[in-house]
VOVO-602368 format. One line per 5 residues: their letters; for each residue x, y, z of N, C-alpha, C. Coordinates in Angstrom, 2 decimals. Each point is the difference from the previous one (the first is absolute). Last residue first. Example, Ala and Ser with C-alpha at 12.3 -4.5 7.8 and 13.67 -1.06 7.14 Angstrom:
<marvexs>
SA = 12.85 -2.25 7.08 0.82 1.19 0.06 -0.77 1.09 0.73; 0.29 -5.72 -0.07 -0.89 1.19 0.00 0.90 1.20 0.00;
</marvexs>
This chain:
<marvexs>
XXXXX = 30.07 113.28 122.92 0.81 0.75 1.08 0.63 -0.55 1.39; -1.54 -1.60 -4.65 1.33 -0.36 1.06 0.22 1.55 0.82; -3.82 0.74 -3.73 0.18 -1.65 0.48 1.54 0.15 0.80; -3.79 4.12 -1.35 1.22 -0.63 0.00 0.32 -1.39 0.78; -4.15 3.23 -0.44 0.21 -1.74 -0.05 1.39 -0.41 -0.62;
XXXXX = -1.39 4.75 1.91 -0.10 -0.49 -1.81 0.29 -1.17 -0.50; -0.34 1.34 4.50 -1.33 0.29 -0.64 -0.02 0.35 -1.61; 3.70 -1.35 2.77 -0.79 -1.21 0.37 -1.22 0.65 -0.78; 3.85 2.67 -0.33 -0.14 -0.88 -1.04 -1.04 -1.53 0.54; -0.07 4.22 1.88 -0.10 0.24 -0.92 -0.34 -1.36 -0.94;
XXXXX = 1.71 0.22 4.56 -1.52 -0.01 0.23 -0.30 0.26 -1.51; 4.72 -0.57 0.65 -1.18 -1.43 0.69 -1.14 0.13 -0.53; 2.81 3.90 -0.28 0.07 -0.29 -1.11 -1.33 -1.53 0.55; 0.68 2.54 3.72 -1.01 1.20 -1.45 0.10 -1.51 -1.24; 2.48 -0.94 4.02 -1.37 -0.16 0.32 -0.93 0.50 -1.43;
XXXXX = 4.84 0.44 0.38 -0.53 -1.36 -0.49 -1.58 -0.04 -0.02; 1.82 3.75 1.42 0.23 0.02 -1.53 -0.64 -1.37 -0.53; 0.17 0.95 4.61 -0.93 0.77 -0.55 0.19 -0.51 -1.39; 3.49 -1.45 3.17 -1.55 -1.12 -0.19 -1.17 0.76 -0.73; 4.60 1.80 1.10 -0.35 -0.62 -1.59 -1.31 -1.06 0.23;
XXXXX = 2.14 4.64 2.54 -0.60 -1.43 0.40 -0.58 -0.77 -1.53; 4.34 3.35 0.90 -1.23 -0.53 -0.53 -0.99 -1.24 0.63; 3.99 4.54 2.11 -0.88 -1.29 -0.07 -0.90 -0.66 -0.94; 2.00 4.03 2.65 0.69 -0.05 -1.51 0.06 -1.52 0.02; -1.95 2.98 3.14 0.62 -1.21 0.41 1.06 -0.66 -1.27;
XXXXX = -3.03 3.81 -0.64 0.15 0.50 1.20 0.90 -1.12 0.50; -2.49 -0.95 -3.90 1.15 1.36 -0.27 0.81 0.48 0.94; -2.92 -4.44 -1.53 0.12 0.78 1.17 1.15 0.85 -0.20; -2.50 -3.08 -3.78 1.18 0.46 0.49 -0.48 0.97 1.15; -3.03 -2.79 -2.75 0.66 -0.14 0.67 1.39 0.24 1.20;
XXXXX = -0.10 0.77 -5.23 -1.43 -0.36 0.67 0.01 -0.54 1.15; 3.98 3.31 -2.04 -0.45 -1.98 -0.10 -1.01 -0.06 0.61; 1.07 5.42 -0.99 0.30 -1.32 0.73 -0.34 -1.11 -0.57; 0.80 4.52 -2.53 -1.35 -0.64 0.03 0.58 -1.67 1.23; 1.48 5.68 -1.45 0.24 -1.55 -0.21 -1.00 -0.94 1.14;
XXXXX = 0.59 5.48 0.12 -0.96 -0.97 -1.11 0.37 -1.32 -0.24; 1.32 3.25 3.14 0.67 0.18 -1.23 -0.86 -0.87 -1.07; -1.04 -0.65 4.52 -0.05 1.57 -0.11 0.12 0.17 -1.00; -1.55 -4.60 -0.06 1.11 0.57 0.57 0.13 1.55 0.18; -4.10 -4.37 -0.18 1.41 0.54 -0.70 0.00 1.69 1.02;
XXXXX = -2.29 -5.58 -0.03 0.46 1.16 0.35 0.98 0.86 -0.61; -3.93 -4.04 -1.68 1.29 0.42 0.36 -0.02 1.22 0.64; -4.06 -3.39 0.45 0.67 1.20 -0.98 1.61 0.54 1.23; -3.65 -3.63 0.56 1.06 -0.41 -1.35 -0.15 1.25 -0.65; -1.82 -0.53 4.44 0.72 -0.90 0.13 0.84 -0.49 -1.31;
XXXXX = -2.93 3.73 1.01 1.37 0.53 0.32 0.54 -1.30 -0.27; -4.62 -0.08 0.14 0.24 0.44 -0.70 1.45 0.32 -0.56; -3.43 -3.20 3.34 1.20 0.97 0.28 0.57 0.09 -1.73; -3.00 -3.32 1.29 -0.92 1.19 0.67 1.40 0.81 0.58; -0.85 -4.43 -4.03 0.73 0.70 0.79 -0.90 1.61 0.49;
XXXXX = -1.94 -4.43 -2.87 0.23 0.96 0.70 0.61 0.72 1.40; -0.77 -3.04 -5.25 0.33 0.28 1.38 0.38 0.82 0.77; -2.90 -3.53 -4.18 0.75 1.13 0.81 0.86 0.07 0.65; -2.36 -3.60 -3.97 0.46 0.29 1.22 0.17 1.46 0.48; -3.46 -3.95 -2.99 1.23 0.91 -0.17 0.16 0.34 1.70;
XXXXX = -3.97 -2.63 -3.28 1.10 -0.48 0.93 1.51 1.21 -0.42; -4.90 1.39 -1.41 0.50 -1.39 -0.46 1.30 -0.30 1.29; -4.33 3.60 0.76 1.72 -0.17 -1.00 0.12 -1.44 0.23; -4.62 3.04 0.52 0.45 -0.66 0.62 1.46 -0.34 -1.02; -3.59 2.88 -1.29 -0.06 -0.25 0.97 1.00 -0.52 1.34;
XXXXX = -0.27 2.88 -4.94 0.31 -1.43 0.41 -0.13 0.03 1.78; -1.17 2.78 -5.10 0.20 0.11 1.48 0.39 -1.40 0.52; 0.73 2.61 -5.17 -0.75 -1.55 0.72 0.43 -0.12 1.60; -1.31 4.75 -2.84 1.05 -1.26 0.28 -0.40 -0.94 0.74; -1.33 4.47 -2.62 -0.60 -1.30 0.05 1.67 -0.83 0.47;
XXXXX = -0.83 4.79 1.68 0.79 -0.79 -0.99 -0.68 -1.37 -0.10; -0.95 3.77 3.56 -1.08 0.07 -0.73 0.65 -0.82 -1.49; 1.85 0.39 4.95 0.19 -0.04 -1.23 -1.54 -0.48 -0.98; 0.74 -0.92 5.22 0.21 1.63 -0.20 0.38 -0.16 -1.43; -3.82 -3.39 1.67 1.75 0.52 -0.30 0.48 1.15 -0.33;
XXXXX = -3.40 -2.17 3.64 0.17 0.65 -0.95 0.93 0.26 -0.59; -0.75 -4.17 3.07 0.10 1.76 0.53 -0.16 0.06 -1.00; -0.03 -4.24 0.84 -0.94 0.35 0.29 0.02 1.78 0.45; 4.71 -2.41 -0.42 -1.19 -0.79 -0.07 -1.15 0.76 0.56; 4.31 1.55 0.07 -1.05 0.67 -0.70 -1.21 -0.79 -0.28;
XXXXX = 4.23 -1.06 1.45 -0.83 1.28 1.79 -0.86 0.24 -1.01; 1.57 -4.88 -1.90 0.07 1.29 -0.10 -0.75 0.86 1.20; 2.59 -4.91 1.01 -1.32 0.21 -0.93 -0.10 1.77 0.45; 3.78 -4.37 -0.53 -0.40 0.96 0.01 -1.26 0.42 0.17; 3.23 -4.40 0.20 -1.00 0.81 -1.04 -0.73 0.83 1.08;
XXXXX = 5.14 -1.62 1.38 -2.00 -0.54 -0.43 -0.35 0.96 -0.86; 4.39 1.13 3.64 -0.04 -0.42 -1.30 -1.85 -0.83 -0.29; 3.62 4.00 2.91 -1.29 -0.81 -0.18 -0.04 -0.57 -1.05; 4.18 1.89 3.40 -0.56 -0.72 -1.13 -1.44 -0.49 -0.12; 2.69 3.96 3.52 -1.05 -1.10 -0.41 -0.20 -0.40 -1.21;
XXXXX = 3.30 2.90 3.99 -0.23 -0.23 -1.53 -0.96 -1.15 0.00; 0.87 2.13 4.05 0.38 0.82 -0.69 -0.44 -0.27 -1.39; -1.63 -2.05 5.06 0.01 -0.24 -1.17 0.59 1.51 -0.81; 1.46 -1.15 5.39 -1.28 0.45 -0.77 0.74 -0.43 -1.12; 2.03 -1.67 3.62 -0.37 -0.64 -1.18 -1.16 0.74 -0.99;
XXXXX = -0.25 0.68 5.19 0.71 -0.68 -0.73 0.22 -0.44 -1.25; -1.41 3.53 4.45 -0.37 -0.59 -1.12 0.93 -0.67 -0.41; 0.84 3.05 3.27 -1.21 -1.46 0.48 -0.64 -0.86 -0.75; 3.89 3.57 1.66 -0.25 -0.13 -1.21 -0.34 -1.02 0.02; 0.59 2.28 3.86 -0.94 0.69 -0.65 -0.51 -0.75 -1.48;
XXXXX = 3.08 -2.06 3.51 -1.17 -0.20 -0.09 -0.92 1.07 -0.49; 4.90 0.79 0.62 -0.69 -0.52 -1.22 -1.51 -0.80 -0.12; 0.86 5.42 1.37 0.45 -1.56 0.82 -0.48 -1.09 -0.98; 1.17 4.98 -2.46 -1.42 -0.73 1.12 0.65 -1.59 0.72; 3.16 4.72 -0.77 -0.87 -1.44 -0.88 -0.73 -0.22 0.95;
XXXXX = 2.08 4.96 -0.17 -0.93 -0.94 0.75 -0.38 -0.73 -0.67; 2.30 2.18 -2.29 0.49 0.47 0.94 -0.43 -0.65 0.83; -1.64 -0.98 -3.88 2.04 0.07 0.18 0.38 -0.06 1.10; -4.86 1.29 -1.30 0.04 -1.09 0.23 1.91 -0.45 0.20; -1.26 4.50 -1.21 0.09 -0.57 1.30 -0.03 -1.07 0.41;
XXXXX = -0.72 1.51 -4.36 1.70 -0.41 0.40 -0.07 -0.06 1.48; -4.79 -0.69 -2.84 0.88 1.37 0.94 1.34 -0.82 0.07; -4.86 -0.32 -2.42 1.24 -0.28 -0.47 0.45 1.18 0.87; -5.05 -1.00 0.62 0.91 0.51 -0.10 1.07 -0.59 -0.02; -4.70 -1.25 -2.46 0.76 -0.32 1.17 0.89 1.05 -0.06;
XXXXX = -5.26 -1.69 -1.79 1.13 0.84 0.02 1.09 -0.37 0.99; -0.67 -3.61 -0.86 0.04 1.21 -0.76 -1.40 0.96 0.52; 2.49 -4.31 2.31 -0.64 0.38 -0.90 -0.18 1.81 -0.04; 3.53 -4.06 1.50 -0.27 0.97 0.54 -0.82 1.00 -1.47; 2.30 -5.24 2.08 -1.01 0.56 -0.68 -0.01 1.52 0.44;
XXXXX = 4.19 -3.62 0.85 -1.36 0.79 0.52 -0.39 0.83 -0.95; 3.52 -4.57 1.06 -0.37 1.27 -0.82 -1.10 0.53 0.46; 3.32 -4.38 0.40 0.21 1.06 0.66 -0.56 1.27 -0.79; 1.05 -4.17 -2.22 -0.59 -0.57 1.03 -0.39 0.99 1.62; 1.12 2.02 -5.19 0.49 -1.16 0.79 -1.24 -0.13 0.66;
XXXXX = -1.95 0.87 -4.32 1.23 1.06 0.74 0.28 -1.07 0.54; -1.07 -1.44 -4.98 -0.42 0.20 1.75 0.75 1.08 0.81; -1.30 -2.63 -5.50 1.31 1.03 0.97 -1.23 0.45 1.08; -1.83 -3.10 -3.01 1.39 -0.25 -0.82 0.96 0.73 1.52; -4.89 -3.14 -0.18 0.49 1.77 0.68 1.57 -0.52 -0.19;
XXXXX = -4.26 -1.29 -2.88 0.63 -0.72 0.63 1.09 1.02 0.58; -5.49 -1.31 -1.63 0.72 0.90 -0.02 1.32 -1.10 0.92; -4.39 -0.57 -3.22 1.34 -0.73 0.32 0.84 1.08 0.54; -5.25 0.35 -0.54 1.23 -0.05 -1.10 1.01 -0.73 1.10; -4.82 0.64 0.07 0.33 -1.07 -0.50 1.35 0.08 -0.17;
XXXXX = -1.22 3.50 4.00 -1.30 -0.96 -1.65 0.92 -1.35 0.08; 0.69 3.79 4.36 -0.61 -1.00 0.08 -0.61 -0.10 -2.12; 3.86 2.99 1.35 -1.09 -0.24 0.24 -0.49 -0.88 -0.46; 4.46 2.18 2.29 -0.34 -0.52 -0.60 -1.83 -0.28 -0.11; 4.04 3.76 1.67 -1.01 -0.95 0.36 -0.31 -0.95 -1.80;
XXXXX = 4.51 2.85 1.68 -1.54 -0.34 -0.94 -0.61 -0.43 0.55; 3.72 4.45 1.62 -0.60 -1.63 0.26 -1.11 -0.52 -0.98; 3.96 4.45 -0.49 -1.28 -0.48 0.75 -0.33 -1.37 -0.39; 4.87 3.05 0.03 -1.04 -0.76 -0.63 -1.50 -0.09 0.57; 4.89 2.63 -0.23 -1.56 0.45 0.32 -0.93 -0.89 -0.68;
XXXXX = 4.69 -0.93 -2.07 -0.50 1.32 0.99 -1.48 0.36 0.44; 3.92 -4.67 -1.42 -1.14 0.46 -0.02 0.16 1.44 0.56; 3.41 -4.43 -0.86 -0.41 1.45 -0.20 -1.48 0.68 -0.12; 1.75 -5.03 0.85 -0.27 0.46 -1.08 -0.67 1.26 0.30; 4.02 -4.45 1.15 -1.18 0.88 0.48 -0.53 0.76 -0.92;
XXXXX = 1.30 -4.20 -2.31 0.59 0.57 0.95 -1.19 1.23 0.55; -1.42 -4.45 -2.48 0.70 1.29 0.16 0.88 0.35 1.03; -2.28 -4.36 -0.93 0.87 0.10 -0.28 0.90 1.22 0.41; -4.61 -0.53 -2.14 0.17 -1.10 1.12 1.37 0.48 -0.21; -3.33 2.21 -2.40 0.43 0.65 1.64 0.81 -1.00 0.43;
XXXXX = -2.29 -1.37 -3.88 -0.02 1.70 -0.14 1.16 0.59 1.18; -1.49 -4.86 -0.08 0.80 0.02 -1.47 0.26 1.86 0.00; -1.80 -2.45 4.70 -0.70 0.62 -1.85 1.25 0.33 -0.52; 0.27 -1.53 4.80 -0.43 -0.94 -1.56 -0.59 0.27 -0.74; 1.56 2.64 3.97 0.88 -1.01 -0.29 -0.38 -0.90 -1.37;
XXXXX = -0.93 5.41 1.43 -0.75 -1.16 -0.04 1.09 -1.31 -0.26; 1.87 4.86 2.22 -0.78 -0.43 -1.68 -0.11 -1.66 0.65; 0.88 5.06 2.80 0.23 -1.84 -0.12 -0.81 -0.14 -1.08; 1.67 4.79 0.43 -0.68 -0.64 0.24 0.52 -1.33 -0.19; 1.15 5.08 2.20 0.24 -1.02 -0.87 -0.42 -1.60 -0.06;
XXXXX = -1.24 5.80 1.31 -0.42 -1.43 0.58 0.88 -1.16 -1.56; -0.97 5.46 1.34 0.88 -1.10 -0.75 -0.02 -1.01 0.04; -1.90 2.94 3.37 -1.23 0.30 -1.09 0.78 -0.40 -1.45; 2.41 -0.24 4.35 -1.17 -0.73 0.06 -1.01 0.17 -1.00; 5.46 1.13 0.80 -1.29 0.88 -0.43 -1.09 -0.73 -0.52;
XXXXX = 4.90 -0.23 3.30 -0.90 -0.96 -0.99 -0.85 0.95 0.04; 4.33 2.34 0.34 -1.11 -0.18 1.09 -1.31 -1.16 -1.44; 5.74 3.46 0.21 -1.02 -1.01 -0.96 -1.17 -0.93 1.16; 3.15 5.04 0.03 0.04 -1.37 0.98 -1.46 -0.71 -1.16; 3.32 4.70 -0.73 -0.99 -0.98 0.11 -0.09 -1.23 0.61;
XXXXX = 1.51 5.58 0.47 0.72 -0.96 -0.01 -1.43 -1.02 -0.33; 1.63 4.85 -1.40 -0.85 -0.94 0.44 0.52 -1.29 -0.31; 2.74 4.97 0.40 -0.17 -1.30 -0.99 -0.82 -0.85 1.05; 1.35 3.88 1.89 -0.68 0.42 -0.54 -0.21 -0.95 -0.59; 3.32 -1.65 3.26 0.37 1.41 -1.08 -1.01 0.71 -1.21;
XXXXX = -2.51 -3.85 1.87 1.45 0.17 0.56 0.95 0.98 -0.96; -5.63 -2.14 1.13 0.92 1.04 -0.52 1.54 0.36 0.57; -5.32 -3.86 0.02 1.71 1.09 0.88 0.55 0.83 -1.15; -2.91 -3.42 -1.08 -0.41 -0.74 1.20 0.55 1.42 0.90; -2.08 -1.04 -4.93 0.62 0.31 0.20 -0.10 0.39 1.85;
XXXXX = -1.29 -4.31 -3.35 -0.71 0.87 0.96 1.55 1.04 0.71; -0.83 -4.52 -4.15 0.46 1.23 0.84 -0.41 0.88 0.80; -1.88 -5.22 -1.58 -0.23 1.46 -0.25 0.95 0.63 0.92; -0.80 -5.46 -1.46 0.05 0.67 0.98 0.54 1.46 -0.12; -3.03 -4.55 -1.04 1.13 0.64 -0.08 -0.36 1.09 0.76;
XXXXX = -2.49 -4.50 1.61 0.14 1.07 -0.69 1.19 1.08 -0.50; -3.11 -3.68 3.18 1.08 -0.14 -0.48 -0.20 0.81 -1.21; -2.64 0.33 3.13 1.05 -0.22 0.63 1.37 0.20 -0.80; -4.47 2.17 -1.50 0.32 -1.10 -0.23 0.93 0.00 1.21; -4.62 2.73 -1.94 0.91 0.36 0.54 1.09 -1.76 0.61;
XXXXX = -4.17 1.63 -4.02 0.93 -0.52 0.85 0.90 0.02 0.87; -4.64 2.31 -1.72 1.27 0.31 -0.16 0.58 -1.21 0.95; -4.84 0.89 -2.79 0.40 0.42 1.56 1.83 -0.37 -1.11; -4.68 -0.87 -1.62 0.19 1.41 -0.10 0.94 -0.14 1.29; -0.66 -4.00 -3.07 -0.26 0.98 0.90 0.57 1.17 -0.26;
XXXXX = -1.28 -3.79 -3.62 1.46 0.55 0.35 -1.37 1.33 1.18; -1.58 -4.74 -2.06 -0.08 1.06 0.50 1.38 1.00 0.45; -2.12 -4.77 -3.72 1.01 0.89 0.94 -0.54 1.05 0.75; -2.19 -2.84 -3.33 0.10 -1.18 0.92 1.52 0.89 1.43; -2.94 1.45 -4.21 0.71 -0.66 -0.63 0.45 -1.24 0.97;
XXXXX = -2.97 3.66 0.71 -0.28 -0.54 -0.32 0.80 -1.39 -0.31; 1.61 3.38 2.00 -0.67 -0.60 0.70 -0.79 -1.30 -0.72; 2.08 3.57 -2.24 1.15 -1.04 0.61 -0.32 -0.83 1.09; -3.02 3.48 -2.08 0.62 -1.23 -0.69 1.09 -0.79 0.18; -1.91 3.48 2.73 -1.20 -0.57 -0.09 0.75 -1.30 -1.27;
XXXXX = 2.55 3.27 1.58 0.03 -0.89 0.95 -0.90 -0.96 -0.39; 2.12 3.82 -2.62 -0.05 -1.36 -0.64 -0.34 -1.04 1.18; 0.49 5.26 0.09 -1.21 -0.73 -0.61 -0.16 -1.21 -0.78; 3.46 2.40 2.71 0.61 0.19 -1.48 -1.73 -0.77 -0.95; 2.28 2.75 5.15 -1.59 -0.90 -0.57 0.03 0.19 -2.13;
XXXXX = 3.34 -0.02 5.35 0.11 -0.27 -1.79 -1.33 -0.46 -0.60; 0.60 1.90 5.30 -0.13 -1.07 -0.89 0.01 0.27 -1.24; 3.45 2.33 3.37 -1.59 0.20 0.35 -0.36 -1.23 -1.50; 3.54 2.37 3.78 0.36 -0.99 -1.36 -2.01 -0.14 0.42; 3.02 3.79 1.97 -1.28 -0.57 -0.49 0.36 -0.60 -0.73;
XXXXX = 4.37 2.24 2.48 -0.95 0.01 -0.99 -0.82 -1.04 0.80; 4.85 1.91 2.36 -1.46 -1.07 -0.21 -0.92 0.82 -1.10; 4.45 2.55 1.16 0.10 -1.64 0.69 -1.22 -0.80 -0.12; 1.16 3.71 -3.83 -0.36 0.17 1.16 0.38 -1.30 0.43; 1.73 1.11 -4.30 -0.69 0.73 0.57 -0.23 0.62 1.63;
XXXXX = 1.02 -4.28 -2.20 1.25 0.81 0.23 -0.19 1.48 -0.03; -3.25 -3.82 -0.21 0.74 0.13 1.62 1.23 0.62 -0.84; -2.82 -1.16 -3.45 -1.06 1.18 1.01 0.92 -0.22 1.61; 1.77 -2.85 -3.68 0.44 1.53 -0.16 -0.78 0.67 0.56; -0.62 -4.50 0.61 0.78 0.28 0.91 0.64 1.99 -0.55;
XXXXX = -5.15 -2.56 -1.16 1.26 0.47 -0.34 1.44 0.32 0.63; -5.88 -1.94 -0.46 1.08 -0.16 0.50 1.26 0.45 -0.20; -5.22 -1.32 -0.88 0.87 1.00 -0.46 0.97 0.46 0.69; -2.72 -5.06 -0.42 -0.23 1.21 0.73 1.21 1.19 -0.68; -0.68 -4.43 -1.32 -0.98 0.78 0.62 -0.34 0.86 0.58;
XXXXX = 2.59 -1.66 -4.43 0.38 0.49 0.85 -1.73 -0.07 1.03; 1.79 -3.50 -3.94 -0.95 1.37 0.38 0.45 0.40 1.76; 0.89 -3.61 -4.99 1.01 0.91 1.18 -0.55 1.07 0.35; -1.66 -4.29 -2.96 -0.16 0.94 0.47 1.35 0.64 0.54; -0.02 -3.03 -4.24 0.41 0.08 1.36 -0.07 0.98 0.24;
XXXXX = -3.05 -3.35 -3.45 0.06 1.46 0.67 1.22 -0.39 1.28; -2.56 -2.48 -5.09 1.15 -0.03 1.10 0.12 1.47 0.68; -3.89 -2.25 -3.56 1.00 0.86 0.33 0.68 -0.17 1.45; -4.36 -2.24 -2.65 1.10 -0.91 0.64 1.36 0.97 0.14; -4.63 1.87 -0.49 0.44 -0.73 -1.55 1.35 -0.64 0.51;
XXXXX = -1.79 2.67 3.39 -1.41 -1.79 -0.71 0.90 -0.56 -1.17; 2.54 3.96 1.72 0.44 -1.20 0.46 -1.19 -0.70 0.08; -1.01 3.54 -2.44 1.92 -0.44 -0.21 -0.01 -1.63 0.74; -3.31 2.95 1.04 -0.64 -1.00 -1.28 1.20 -0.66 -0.71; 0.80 3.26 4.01 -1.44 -1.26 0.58 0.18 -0.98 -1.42;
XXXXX = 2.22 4.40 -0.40 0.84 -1.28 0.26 -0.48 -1.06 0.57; -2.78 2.94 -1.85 1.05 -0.06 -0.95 0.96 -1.28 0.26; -2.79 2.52 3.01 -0.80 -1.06 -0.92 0.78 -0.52 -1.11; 1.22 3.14 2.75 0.19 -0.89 0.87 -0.91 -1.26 -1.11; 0.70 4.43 -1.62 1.15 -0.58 0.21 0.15 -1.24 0.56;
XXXXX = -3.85 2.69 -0.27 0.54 -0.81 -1.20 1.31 -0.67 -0.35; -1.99 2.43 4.17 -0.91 -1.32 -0.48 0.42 -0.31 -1.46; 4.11 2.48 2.94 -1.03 0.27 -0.42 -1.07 -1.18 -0.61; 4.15 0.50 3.72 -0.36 -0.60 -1.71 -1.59 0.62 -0.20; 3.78 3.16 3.27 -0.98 -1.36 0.30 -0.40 -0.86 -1.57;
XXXXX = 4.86 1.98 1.21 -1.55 0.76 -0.08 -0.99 -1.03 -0.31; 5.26 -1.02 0.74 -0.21 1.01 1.20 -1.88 0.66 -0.49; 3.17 -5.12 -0.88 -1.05 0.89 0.01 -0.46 1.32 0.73; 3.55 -4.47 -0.22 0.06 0.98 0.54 -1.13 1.43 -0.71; 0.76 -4.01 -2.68 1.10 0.27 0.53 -0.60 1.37 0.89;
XXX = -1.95 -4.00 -3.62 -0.35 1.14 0.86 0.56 0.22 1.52; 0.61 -3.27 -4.78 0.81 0.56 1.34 -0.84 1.25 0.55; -1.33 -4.32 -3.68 -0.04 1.42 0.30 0.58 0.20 1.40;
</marvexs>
């Protein structure tokens, strides 16, 4: 199951649904936004509220062995956004400026999922934590070696352009983007009530299966066009650029959680 970018919260039967999916040995690639984030709320005005994505799945992705924050990456290394700079004979002029809330990521050197890639397109990611069970977690995509945390609520301003922060602002390193968990499982419903009044066979705990969870939503959807054509996954419109480490990254992560052999 692909749960791709989620904009309304899951409801207790929904979440139980996909709790008893994956006891019964089911495959999940998350893609959750944390926070609510849009570069179309800055063409409006120069700064928006990016404020937290409460999609009511923290309490089970916790369980599972993940945490996707409530904050915002801001990166060194990062693409890079138009900003109209002047006006000459009335026609605006643009100047292109790295846009720290793009962050292109370093992928893991020895997982079979990430090893290899090229850079890999992101918008407005937030950071995982990982949590202390039994499972196996293994960190597929990273920011650089140059990044800063900036939790939610937060303001999104183009002033950051104008005034960068010195690079000892970006003090973090290597935050976590994507996380493979793999072990046996055990249900957010252990010892709760089931929301289904259906004789079904509840299951506590899952047999040996996998996940994974990406904490950026944008990272495998295409862009498209005024006219409606649909970009290459990956594609920067503004640089007329693919970063093909996304595409690889989506298909990798698919066919490792459908135990495809030679990847």
């Amino acid at each position: 199951v692909i749960i791709a970018k989620p904009t309304i919260a899951f409801n207790i039967l929904e979440k139980f649904i996909i709790d008893q999916y994956i006891m019964n040995g089911g495959k999940i690639l998350w893609l959750i936004d944390g926070v609510i984030a849009s570069m179309d709320s800055l063409k409006e005005k120069n700064s928006f509220i990016a404020i937290k994505n409460n999609l009511n799945l923290d309490d089970q992705l916790f369980k599972y062995g993940a945490r996707i924050n409530a904050n915002l990456i801001q990166d060194l290394r990062s693409t890079q956004i138009p900003v109209i700079t002047g006006y000459s004979n009335n026609m605006p002029k643009q100047s292109f400026f790295p846009w720290p809330y793009y962050p292109l990521l370093f992928s893991d050197k020895t997982s079979p999922i990430s090893k290899g890639l090229d850079a890999i397109k992101c918008d407005f990611a937030s950071s995982i934590d990982t949590i202390k069970n039994n499972i196996k977690k293994t960190i597929l995509l990273t920011s650089s070696t140059q990044s800063k945390i900036i939790p939610a609520p937060a303001k999104i301003s183009l002033n950051i352009l104008e005034n960068p922060p010195p690079l000892d602002y970006y003090n973090k390193s290597r935050l976590p983007i994507a996380v493979l968990l793999e072990g046996k499982f055990e249900s957010v419903f252990k010892n709760r009530i089931s929301p289904t009044n259906q004789l079904i066979d509840f299951k506590k705990n899952s047999k040996k299966t996998q996940m994974i969870v990406v904490s950026d939503g944008d990272i495998v959807r295409n862009s498209i066009s005024k006219n409606g054509n649909i970009y290459p996954l990956g594609y920067d419109q503004f640089i007329k650029y693919t970063y093909e480490g996304n595409k690889k990254f989506a298909m990798n992560a698919v066919h490792y959680l459908c135990d495809d052999i030679g990847l």
